[in-house]
SEKENU-629867 format. One record per residue (C-alpha): x, y, z; residue number from 1; residue in three letters. Coordinates in nm, 3 decimals. Example, Ala and Ser with C-alpha at 12.3 -4.5 7.8 and 13.67 -1.06 7.14 Angstrom:
// residues 2
+---------+---------+---------+-----+------+
:       u :       v :       w : pos : code :
+---------+---------+---------+-----+------+
:   1.230 :  -0.450 :   0.780 :   1 :  ALA :
:   1.367 :  -0.106 :   0.714 :   2 :  SER :
+---------+---------+---------+-----+------+
// end
This chain:
// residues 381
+---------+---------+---------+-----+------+
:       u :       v :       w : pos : code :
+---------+---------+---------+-----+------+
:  10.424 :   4.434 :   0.044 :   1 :  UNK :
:  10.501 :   4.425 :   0.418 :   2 :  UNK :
:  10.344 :   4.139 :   0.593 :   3 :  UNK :
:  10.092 :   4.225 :   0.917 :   4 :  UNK :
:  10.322 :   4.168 :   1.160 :   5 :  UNK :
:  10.587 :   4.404 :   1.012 :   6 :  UNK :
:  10.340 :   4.707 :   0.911 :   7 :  UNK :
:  10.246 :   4.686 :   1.291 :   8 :  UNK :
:  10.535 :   4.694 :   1.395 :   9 :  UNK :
:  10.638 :   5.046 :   1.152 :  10 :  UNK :
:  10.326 :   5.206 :   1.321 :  11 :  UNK :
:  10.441 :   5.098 :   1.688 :  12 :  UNK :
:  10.702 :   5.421 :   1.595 :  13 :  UNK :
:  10.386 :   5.622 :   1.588 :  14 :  UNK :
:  10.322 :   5.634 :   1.991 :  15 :  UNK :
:  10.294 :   5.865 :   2.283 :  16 :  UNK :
:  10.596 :   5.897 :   2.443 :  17 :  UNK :
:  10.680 :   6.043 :   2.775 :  18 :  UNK :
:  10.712 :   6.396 :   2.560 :  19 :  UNK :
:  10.602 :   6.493 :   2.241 :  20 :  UNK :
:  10.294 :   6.296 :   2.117 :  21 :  UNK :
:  10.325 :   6.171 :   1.757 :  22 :  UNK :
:  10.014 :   6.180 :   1.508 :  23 :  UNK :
:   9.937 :   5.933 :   1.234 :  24 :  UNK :
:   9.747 :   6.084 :   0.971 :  25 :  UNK :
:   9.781 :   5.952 :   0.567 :  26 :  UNK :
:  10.001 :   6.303 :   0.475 :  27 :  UNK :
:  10.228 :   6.342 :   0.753 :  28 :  UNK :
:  10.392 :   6.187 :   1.085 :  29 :  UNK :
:  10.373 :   6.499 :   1.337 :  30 :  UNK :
:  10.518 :   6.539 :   1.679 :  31 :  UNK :
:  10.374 :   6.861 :   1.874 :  32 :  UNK :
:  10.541 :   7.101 :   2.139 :  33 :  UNK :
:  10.409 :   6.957 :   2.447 :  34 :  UNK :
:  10.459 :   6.720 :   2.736 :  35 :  UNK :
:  10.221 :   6.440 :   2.698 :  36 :  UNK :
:  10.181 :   6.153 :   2.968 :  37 :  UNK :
:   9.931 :   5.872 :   2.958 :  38 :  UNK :
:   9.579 :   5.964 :   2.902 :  39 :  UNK :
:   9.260 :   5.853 :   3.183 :  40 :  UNK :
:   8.939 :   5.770 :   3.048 :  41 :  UNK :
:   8.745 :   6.056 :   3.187 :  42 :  UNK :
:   9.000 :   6.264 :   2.972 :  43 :  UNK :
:   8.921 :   6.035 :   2.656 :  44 :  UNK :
:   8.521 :   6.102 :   2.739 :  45 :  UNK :
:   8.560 :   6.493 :   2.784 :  46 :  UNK :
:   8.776 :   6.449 :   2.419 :  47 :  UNK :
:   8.555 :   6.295 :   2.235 :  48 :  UNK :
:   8.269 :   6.490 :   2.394 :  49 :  UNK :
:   8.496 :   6.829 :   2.269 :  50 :  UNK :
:   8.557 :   6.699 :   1.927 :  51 :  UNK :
:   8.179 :   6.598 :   1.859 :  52 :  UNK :
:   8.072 :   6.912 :   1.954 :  53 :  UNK :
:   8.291 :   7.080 :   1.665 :  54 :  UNK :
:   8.479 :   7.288 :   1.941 :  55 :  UNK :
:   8.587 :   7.591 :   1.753 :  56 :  UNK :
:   8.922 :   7.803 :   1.891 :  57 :  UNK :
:   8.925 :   8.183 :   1.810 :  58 :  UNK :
:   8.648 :   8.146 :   1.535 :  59 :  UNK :
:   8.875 :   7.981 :   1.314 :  60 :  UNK :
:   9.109 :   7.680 :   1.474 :  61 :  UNK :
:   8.919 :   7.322 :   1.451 :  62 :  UNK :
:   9.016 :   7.065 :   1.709 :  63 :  UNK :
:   9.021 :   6.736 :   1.494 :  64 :  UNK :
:   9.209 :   6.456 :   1.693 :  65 :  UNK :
:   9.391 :   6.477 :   2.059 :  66 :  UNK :
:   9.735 :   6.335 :   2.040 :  67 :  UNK :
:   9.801 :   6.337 :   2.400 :  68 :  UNK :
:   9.728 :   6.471 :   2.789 :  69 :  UNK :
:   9.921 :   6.609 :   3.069 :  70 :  UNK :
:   9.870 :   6.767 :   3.395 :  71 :  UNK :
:   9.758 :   7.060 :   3.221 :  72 :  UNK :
:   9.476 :   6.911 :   3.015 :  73 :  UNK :
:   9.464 :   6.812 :   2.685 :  74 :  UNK :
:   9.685 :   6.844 :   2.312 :  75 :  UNK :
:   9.472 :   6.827 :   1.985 :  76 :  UNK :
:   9.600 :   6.860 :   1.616 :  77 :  UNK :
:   9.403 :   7.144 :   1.508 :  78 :  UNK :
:   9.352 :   7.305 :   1.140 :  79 :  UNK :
:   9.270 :   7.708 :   1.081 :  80 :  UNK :
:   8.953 :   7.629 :   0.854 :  81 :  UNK :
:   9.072 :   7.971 :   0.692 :  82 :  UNK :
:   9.376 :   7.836 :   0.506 :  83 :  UNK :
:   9.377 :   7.495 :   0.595 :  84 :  UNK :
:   9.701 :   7.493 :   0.824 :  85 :  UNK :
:   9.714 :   7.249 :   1.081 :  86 :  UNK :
:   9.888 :   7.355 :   1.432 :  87 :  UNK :
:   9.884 :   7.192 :   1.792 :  88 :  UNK :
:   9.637 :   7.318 :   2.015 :  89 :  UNK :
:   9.677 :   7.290 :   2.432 :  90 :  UNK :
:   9.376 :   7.331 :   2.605 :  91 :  UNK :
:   9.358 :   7.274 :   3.015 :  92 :  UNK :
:   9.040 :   7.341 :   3.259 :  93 :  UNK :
:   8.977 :   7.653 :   3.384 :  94 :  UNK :
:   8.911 :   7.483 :   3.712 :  95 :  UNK :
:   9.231 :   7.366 :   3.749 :  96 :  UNK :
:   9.409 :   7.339 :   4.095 :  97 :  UNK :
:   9.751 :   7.427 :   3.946 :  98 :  UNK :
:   9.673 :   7.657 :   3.609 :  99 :  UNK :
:  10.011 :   7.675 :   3.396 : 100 :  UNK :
:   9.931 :   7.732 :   3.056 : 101 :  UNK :
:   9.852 :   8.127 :   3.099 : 102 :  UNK :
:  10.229 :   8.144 :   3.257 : 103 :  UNK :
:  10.385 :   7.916 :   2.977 : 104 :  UNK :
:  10.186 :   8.142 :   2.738 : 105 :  UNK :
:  10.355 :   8.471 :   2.892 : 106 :  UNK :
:  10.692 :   8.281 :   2.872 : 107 :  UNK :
:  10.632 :   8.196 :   2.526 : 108 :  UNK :
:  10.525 :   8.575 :   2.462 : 109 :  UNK :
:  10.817 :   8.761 :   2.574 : 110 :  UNK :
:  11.091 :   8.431 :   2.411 : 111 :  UNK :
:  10.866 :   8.472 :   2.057 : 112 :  UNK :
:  11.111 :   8.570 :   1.743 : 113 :  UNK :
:  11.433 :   8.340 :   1.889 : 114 :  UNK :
:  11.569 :   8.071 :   1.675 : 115 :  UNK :
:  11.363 :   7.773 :   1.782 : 116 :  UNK :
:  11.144 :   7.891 :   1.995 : 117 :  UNK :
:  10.790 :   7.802 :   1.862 : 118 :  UNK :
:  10.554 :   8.067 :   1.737 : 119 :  UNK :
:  10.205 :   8.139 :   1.948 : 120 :  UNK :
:   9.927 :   8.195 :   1.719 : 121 :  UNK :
:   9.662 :   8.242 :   2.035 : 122 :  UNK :
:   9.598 :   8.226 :   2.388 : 123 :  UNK :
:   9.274 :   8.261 :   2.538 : 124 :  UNK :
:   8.945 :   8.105 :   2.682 : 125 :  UNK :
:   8.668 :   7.912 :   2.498 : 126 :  UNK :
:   8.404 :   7.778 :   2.697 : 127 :  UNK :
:   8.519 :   7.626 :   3.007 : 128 :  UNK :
:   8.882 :   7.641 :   2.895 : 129 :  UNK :
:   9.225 :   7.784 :   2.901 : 130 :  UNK :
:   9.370 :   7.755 :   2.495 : 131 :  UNK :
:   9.743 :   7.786 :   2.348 : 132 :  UNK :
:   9.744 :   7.763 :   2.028 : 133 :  UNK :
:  10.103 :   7.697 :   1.865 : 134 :  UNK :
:  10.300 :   7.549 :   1.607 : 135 :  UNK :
:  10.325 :   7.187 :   1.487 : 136 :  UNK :
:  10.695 :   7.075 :   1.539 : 137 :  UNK :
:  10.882 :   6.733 :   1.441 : 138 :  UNK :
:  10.996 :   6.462 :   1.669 : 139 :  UNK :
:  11.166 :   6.522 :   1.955 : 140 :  UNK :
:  11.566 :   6.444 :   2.026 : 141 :  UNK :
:  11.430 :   6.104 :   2.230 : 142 :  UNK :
:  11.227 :   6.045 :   1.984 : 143 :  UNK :
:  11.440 :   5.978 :   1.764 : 144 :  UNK :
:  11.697 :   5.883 :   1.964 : 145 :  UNK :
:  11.486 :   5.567 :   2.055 : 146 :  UNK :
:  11.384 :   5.534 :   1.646 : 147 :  UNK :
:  11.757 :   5.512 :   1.594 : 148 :  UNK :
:  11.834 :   5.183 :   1.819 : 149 :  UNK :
:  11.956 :   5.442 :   2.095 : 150 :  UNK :
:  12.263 :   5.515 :   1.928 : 151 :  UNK :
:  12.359 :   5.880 :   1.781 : 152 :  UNK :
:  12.674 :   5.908 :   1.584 : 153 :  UNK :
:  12.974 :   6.123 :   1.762 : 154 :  UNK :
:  12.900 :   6.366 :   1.490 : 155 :  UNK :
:  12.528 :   6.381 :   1.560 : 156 :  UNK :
:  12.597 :   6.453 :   1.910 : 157 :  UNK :
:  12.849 :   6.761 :   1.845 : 158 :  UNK :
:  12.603 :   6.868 :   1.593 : 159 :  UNK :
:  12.325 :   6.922 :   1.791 : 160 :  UNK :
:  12.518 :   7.001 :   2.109 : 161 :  UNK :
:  12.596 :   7.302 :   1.899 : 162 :  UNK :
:  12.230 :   7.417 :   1.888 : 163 :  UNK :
:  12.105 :   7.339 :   2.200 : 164 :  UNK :
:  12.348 :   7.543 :   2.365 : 165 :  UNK :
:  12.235 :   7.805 :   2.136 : 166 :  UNK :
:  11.901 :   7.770 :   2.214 : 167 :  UNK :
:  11.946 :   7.786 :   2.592 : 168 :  UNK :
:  12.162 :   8.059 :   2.547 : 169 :  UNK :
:  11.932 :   8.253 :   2.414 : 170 :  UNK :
:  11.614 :   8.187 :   2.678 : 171 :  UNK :
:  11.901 :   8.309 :   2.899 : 172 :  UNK :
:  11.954 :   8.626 :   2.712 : 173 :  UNK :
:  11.621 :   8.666 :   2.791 : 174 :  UNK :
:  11.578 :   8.672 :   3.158 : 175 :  UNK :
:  11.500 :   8.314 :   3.200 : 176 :  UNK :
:  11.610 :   7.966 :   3.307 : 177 :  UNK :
:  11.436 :   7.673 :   3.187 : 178 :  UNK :
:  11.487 :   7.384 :   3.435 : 179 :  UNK :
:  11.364 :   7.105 :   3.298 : 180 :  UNK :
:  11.642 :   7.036 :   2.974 : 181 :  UNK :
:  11.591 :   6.701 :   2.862 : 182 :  UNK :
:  11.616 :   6.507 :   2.499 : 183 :  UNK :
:  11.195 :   6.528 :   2.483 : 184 :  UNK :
:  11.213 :   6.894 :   2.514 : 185 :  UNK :
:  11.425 :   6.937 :   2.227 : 186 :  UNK :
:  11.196 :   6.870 :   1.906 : 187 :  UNK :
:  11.304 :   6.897 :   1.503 : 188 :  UNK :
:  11.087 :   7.162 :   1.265 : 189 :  UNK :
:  10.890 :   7.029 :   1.010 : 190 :  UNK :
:  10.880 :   7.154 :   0.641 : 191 :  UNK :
:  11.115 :   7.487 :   0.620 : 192 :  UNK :
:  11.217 :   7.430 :   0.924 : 193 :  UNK :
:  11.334 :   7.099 :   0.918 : 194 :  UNK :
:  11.684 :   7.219 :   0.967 : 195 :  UNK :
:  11.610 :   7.345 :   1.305 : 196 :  UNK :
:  11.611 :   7.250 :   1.651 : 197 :  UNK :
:  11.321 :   7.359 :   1.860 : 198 :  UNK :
:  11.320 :   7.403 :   2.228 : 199 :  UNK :
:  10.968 :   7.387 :   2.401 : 200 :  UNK :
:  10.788 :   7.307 :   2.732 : 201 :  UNK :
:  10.857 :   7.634 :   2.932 : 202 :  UNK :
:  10.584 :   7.529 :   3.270 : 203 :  UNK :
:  10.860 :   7.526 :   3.489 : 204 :  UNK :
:  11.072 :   7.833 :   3.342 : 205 :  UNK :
:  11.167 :   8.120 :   3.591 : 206 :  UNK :
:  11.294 :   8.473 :   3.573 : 207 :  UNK :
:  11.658 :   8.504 :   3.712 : 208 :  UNK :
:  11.679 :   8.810 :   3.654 : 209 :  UNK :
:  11.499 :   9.167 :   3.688 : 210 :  UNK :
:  11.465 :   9.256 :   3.311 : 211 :  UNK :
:  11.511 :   9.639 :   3.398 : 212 :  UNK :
:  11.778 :   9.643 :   3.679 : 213 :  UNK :
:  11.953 :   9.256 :   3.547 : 214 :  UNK :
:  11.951 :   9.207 :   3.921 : 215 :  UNK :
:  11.979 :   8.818 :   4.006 : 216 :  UNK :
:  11.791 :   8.607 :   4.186 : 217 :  UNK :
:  11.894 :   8.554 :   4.531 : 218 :  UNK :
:  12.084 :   8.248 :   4.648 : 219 :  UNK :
:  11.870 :   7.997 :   4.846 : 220 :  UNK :
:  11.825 :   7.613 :   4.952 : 221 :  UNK :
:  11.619 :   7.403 :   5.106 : 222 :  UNK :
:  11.428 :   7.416 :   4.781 : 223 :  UNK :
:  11.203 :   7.128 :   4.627 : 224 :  UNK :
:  11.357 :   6.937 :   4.272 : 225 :  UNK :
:  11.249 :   7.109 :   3.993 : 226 :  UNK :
:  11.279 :   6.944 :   3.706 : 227 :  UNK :
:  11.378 :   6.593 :   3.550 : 228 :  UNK :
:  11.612 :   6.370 :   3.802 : 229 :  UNK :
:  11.784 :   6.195 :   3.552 : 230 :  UNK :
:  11.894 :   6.498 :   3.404 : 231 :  UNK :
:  11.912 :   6.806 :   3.687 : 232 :  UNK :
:  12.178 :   6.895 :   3.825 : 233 :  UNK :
:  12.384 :   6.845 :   4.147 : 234 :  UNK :
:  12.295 :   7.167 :   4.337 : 235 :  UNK :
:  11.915 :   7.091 :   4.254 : 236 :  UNK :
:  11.961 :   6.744 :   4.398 : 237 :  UNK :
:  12.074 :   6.958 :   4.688 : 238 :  UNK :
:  11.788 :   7.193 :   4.698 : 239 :  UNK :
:  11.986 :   7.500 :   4.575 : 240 :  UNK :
:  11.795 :   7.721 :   4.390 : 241 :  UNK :
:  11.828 :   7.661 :   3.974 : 242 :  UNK :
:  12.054 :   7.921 :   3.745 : 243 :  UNK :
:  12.211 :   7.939 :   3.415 : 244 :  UNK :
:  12.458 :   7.716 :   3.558 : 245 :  UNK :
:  12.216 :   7.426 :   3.591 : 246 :  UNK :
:  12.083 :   7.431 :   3.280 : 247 :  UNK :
:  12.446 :   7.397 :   3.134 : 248 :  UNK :
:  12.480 :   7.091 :   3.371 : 249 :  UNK :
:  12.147 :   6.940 :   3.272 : 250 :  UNK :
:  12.274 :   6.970 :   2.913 : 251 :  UNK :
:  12.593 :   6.838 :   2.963 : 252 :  UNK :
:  12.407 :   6.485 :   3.127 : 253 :  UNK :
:  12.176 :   6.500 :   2.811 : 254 :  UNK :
:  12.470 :   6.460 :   2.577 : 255 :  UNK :
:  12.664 :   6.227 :   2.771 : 256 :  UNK :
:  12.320 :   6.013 :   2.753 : 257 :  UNK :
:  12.360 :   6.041 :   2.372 : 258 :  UNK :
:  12.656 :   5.920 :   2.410 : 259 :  UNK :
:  12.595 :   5.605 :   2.635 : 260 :  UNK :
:  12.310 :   5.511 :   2.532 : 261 :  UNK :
:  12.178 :   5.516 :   2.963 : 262 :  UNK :
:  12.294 :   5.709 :   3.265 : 263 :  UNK :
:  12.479 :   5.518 :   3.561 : 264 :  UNK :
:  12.180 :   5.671 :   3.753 : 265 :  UNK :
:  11.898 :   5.489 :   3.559 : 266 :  UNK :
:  11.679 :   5.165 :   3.646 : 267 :  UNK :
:  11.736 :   5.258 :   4.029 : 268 :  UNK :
:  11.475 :   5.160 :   4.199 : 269 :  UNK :
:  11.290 :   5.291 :   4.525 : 270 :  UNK :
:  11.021 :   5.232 :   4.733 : 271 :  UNK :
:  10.920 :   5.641 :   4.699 : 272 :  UNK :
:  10.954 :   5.910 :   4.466 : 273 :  UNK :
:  11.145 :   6.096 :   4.720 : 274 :  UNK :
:  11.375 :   5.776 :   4.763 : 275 :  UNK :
:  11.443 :   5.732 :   4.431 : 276 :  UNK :
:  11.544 :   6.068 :   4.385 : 277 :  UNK :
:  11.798 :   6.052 :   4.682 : 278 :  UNK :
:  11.921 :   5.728 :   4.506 : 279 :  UNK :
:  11.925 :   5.928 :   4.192 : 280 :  UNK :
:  12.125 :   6.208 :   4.363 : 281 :  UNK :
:  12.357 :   5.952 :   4.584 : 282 :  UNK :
:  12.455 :   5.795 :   4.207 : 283 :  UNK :
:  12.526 :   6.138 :   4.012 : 284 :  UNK :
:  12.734 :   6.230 :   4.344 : 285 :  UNK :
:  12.982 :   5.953 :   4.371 : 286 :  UNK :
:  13.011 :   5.926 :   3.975 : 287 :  UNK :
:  13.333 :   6.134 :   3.855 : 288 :  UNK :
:  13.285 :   6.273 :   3.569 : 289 :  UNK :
:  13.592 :   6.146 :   3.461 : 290 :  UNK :
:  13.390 :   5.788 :   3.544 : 291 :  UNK :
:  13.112 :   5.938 :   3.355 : 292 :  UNK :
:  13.292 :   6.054 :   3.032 : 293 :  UNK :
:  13.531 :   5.727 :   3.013 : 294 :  UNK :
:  13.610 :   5.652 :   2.649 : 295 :  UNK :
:  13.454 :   5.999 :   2.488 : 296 :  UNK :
:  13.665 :   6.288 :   2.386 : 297 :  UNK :
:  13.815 :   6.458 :   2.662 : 298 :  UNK :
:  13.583 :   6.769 :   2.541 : 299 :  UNK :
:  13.322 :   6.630 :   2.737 : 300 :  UNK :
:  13.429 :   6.592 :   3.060 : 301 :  UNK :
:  13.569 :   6.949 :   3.013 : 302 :  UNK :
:  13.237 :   7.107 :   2.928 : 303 :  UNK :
:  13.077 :   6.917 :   3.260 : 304 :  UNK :
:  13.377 :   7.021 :   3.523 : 305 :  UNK :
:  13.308 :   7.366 :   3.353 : 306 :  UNK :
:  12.959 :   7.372 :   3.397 : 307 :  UNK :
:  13.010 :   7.237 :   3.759 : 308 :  UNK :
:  13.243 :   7.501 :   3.847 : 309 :  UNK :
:  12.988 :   7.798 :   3.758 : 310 :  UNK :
:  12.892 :   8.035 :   4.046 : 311 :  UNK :
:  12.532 :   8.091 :   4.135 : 312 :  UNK :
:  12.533 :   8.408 :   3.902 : 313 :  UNK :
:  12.790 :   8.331 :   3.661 : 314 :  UNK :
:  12.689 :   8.420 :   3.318 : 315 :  UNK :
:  12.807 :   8.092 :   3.135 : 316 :  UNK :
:  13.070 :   8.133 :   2.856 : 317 :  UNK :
:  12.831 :   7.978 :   2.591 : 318 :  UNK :
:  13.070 :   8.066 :   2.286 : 319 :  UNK :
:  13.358 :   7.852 :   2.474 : 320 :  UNK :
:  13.127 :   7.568 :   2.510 : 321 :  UNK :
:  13.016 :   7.591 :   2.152 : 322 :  UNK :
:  13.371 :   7.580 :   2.039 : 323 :  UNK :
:  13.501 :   7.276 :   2.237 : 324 :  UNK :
:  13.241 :   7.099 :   2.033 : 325 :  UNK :
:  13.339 :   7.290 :   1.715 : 326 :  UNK :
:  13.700 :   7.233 :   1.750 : 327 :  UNK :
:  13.646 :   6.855 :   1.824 : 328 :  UNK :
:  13.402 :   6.834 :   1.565 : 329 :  UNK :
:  13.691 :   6.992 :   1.305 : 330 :  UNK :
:  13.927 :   6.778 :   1.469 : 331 :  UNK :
:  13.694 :   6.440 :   1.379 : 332 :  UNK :
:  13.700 :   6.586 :   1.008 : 333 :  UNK :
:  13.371 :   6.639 :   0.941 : 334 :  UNK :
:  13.276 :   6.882 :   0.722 : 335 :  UNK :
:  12.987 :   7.088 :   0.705 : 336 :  UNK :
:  12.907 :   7.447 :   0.553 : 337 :  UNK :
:  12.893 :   7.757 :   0.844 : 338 :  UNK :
:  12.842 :   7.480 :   1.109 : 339 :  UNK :
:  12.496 :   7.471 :   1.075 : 340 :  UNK :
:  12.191 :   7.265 :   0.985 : 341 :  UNK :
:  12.231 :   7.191 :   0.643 : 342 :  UNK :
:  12.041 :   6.865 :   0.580 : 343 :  UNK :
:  12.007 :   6.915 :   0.189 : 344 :  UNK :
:  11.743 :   6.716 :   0.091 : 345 :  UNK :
:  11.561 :   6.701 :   0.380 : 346 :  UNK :
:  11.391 :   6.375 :   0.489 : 347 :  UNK :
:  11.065 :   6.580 :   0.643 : 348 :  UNK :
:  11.035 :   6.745 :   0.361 : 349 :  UNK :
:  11.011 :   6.485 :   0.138 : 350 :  UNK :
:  10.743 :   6.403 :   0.424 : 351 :  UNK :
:  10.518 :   6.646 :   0.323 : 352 :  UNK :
:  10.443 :   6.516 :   0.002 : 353 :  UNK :
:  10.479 :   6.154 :  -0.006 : 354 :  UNK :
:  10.227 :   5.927 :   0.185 : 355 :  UNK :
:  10.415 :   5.791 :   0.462 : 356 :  UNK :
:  10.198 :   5.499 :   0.506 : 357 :  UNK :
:  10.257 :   5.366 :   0.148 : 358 :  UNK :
:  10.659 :   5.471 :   0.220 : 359 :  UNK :
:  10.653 :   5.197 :   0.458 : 360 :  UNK :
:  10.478 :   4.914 :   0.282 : 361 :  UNK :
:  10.735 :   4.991 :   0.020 : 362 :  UNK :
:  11.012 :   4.964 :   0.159 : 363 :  UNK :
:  11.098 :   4.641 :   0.362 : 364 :  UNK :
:  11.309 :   4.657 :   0.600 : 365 :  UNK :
:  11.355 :   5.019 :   0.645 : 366 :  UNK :
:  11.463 :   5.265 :   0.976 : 367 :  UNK :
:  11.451 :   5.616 :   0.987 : 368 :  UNK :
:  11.826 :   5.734 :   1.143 : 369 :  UNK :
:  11.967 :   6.099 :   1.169 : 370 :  UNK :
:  12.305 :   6.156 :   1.099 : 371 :  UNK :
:  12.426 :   6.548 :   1.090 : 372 :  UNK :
:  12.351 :   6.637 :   0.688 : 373 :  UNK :
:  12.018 :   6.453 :   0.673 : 374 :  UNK :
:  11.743 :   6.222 :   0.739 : 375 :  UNK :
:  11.759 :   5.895 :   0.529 : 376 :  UNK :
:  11.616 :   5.546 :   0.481 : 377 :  UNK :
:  11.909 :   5.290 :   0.517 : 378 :  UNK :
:  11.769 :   4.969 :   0.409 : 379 :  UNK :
:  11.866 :   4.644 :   0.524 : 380 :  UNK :
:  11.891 :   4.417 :   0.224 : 381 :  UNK :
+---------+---------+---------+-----+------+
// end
C-alpha cells in the first residue's frame, strides 16, 4: 500500500492541463477533445447550477461532471442514459461575444469519417446554450509527454510523426488548414481505438480553398498571429496569411520539441503579449535550423528546410515527408508490422476494465511511458 504522500502524488497526473482536461472517475482515466484553460468561479457556480438541475442534451445525453472551461464555455463528461455511453459534451453561451462552437461544429461536419478525426454525435441548443456533443478521446501527445519525464524515445517520435502528418494531410485534402498544431491537439483513442492518433480543436481552422473551383486563398500580410507562438510558423510571425505550408512548419517545431525536451524560444519573457511574441519570433528567426536540429538525424532538419521552402500554394509532398521518417525509422532497425499502430496489448484497454485507482496503490513506484508497440508500467524496484 502506497503511503499518502505517494497516492497524491499518482493523482497530481490527473489535472487540467493547458489542453485536454483529464477525468478521475473509479473505471477509467479520460482525456476529452477540447481546449481547456483555468476555470473562474462564476463558471464553477453556473456548473454546478447546470448539473443540479439534471441538464439533459438532446433528450438523452446527461451532463455528470465538468472537466474543464475555455473561452467558449464549458466541457462536461456526459453519459447517453439510453445505453450508458459516456462522451464529452462542449457547451458555450448563446450570448457569447465571439460564438465558435457552431463553426468548429461545421468543421467537424464536413472532416467526419477521416482517420482520427473525432465523431459528432450532436450539435444544437438547450436552454440558453450552444451544445457539441462528441467523442471521449485519451490523453493528449503533451500529456503524456509531460507523464513520461519529457522525454520520447527517437522511435516514439518517428512513430507518431508518421500519423500526424497523416492526419494533417488529410484536413488538407479537405479544404482546410488547421493553424493551431501543437502536442495538446494531438490526443490518443481510448478502447478500440487506442491505436490511434486523434487530431481535434478545429476553432481556428480555415478554408484555403474553394471546394468546387480548388481555387486558393489569396496571398496577404499584415495579418494578426493565429495560432500557438511556440509552435507557428515564420511567415505567421510575419503576418503572412497561414497555408498548408505552415502547418507542415508548425509540425516540424512540434517534433523537434519531442526531441529536446524545450524550444530555444521558450521561458522568454516580456513585458506584453505582443512583446513576447516579437521575442518569440526574433528567437525562431536567428535560430538555424541546422542550430535547431544539432545532434538529431539529419532527417529532421531536412523535413523543416522543406517545409520552409513551400510556396504560399504549394500542395506539400506529404508521402516524401512520411518516408524520411520511414526510411530513418528502418534505418534505426525498428521493426513494426505495415508501419502502423500496433500496440498489442494495449495499455488503455486494459484501462477499461481494471480500476485504475487500485492499479496505483498496487504498484509502488510505477510511471506510465509510451514507447511505439505499447503502453506499459515500468516499475522501479
Amino acid at each position: 500500500m502506497l503511503n499518502r504522500s505517494v497516492a497524491m502524488m499518482c493523482l497530481s497526473v490527473c489535472l487540467n492541463h493547458s489542453s485536454g482536461a483529464v477525468w478521475f472517475c473509479s473505471n477509467q482515466w479520460l482525456f476529452v477533445a477540447a481546449s481547456v484553460s483555468v476555470q473562474t468561479k462564476a463558471q464553477d457556480v453556473m456548473a454546478n447550477m447546470i448539473t443540479n438541475k439534471d441538464f439533459i442534451v438532446a433528450t438523452k445525453y446527461k451532463l455528470i461532471r465538468k472537466i474543464g472551461s475555455g473561452s467558449f464555455g464549458d466541457i462536461y463528461v456526459s453519459i447517453n442514459v439510453t445505453n450508458g455511453e459516456e462522451v464529452a459534451i462542449k457547451l458555450e453561451s448563446n450570448r457569447a461575444r465571439h460564438p465558435q462552437l457552431l463553426y468548429e461544429s461545421k468543421v467537424y461536419r464536413i472532416l467526419q469519417g477521416g482517420v482520427g478525426i473525432p465523431h459528432i454525435r450532436w450539435y444544437g441548443t438547450e436552454r440558453e446554450y450552444n451544445v457539441l456533443v462528441m467523442d471521449l478521446l485519451g490523453p493528449s501527445l503533451e500529456d503524456l509527454f509531460n507523464f513520461c519525464s519529457r522525454r520520447f524515445t527517437m522511435k516514439t517520435v518517428l512513430m507518431l510523426a508518421d500519423q500526424m502528418i497523416g492526419r494533417i494531410e488529410y484536413v488538407h485534402v479537405k479544404n482546410f488548414i488547421h493553424r493551431d498544431i501543437k502536442p495538446d491537439n494531438f490526443l490518443m483513442g481510448i478502447g478500440r481505438h487506442c491505436n490511434k492518433l486523434f487530431l481535434i480543436d478545429f476553432g481556428l481552422a480555415k478554408k484555403f480553398r474553394d471546394s468546387r473551383t480548388r481555387a486558393h486563398i489569396p496571398y496577404r500580410e499584415d495579418k494578426n498571429l493565429t495560432g500557438t507562438a511556440r509552435y507557428a510558423s515564420i511567415n505567421a510571425h510575419l503576418g503572412i496569411e497561414q497555408s498548408r505550408r505552415d502547418d507542415m512548419e508548425s509540425l516540424g517545431y512540434v517534433l523537434m520539441y519531442f526531441n529536446r525536451g524545450t524550444l530555444p524560444w521558450q521561458g522568454l519573457k516580456a513585458a506584453t503579449k505582443k512583446q513576447k511574441y516579437e521575442k518569440i519570433s526574433e528567437k525562431k528567426m536567428s535560430t538555424s535550423v541546422e542550430m535547431l536540429c544539432k545532434g538529431f538525424p539529419s532527417e529532421f532538419p531536412m523535413y523543416l528546410n522543406y517545409t520552409r521552402g513551400l510556396r504560399f500554394d504549394e500542395a506539400p509532398d506529404y508521402m516524401y515527408l512520411r518516408q524520411l521518417f520511414r526510411i530513418l525509422f528502418r534505418t534505426l532497425n525498428h521493426q513494426v508490422v505495415n508501419f502502423s499502430y500496433s500496440y498489442g496489448k494495449c495499455f488503455w484497454r486494459v484501462l477499461a476494465h481494471m480500476n485504475w485507482f487500485q492499479m496505483i496503490l498496487s504498484e509502488s513506484r510505477c510511471t506510465l511511458c509510451i514507447d511505439f508497440n505499447a503502453y506499459y508500467l515500468r516499475s522501479f524496484f
